[in-house]
C-alpha positions in Angstrom: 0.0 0.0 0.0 3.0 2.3 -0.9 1.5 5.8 -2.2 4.1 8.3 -3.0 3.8 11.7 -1.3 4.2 14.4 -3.6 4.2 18.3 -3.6 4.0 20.5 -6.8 6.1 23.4 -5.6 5.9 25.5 -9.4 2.3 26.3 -8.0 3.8 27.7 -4.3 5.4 30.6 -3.3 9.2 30.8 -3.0 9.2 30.3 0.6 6.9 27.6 0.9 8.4 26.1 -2.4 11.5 25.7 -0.1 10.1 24.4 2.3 8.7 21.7 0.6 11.7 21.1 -1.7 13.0 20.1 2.6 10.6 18.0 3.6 10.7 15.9 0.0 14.3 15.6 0.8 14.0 14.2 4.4 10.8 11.7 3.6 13.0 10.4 1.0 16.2 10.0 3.9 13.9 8.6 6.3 12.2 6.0 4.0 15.8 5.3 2.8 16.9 4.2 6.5 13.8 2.3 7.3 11.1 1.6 4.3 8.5 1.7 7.1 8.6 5.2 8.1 6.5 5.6 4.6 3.6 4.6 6.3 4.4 6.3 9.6 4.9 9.0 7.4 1.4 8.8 5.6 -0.1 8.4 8.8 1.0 11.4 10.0 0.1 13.7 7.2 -3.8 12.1 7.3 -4.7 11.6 10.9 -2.8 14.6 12.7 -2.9 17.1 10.0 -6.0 15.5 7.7 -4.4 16.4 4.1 -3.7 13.4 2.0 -0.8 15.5 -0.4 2.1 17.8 1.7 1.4 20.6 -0.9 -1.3 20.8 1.0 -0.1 21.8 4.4 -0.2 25.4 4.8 3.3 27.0 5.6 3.3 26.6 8.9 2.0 23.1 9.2 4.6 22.5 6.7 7.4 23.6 9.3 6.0 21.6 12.1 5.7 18.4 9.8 8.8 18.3 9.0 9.6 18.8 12.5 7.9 15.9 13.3 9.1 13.6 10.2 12.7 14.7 11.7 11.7 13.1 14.8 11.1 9.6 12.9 
């Protein structure tokens, strides 16, 4: 049940675009040290912050997911 996560930062402002561009980068770390994190990932972004895409997150819930994903 592996969906990717995707964001389409062209469609964001700079700052948020960056933002994003981050926590791509450290979903992709932290599925790359333990494949299970995708789903603690996924479960995450639906049941704490209800959005099923991280483009969706608005900036600051952007910052405190990746906070949290860090935490992983």
């Amino acid at each position: 049940m592996s969906r990717r996560i995707e964001a389409e930062p062209e469609t964001l402002a700079e700052g948020m675009k960056s933002t994003l561009d981050e926590v791509i980068r450290v979903i992709k770390r932290k599925i790359q040290d333990d494949p299970e994190n995708s789903d603690r990932i996924r479960s995450i972004l639906n049941n704490k912050y209800h959005r099923e895409k991280v483009q969706e997150l608005s900036e600051d819930g952007c910052e405190s997911f990746l906070k949290e994903i860090r935490n992983l």
